[in-house]
Structures are given as structure tokens and as C-alpha cells.
N, C-alpha and C positions, 0 to 999 in steps of 0.2 A: 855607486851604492851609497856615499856619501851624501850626497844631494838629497838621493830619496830620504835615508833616514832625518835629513834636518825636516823636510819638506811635510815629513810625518811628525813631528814634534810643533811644528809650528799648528798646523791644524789641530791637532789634539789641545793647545795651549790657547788657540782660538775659541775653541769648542767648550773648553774649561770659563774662558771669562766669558761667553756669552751665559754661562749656565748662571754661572755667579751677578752677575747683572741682573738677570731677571727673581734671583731670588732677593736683593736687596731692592730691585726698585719696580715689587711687583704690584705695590699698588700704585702705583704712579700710573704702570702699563694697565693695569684692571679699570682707570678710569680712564682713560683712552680709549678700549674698546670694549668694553662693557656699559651697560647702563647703571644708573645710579643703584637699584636691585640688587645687582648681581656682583657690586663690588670685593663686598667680602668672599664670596664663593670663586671669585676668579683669580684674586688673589692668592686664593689657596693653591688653586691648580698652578698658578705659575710660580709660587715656590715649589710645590710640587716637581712640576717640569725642570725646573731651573735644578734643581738638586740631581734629579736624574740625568740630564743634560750635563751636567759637574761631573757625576760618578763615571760617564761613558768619556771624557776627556782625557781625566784622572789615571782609568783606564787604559785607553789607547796611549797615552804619553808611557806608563809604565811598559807594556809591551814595545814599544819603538826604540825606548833608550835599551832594554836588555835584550 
């Protein structure tokens, strides 16, 4: 039972810095794939995503430790 709970901590902690990654370097990712256009609007969305991505980590991490 042991295992499992780290095993669930570590993906929630995974899940947290991916969220956090793409809200910090989300226009980096908007010009990657996006066109010059739609820069700004895609960077919103992936702060957007990246926050909510964060909050479902944040999330599960809490549920796994208690």
C-alpha cells in the first residue's frame, strides 16, 4: 500500500510541474505551434490549461497524502 501511495504522489507532482511549465513558458509553446496570428490567443489557452492542469495535481497530491 506503500508503494502505491508514493507512486500516486509522484504522478500528481508530475502533473503539477507539467501544469506549471506551460503556464510559464506558454508563449514559447504558442510559437511552436501556432502561427504568427494566433500567438496571443494560444497563449492564453495554455495558461489557461497549465493552471487547470496545476489545480488537478495540486488536487490529487492532496487526496494521496490524506
Amino acid at each position: 500500500m506503500e508503494i502505491i501511495k508514493l507512486i500516486g504522489m509522484l504522478i500528481a507532482l508530475l502533473l503539477a510541474m507539467v501544469g506549471v511549465i506551460c503556464i510559464y513558458d506558454a508563449r514559447k509553446l504558442a510559437k511552436k505551434y501556432f502561427s504568427f496570428h494566433d500567438q496571443n490567443e494560444g497563449a492564453k489557452w495554455f495558461k489557461i490549461g497549465g493552471f487547470f492542469v496545476t489545480m488537478i495535481g495540486i488536487i490529487s497530491l492532496y487526496f494521496t497524502v490524506v
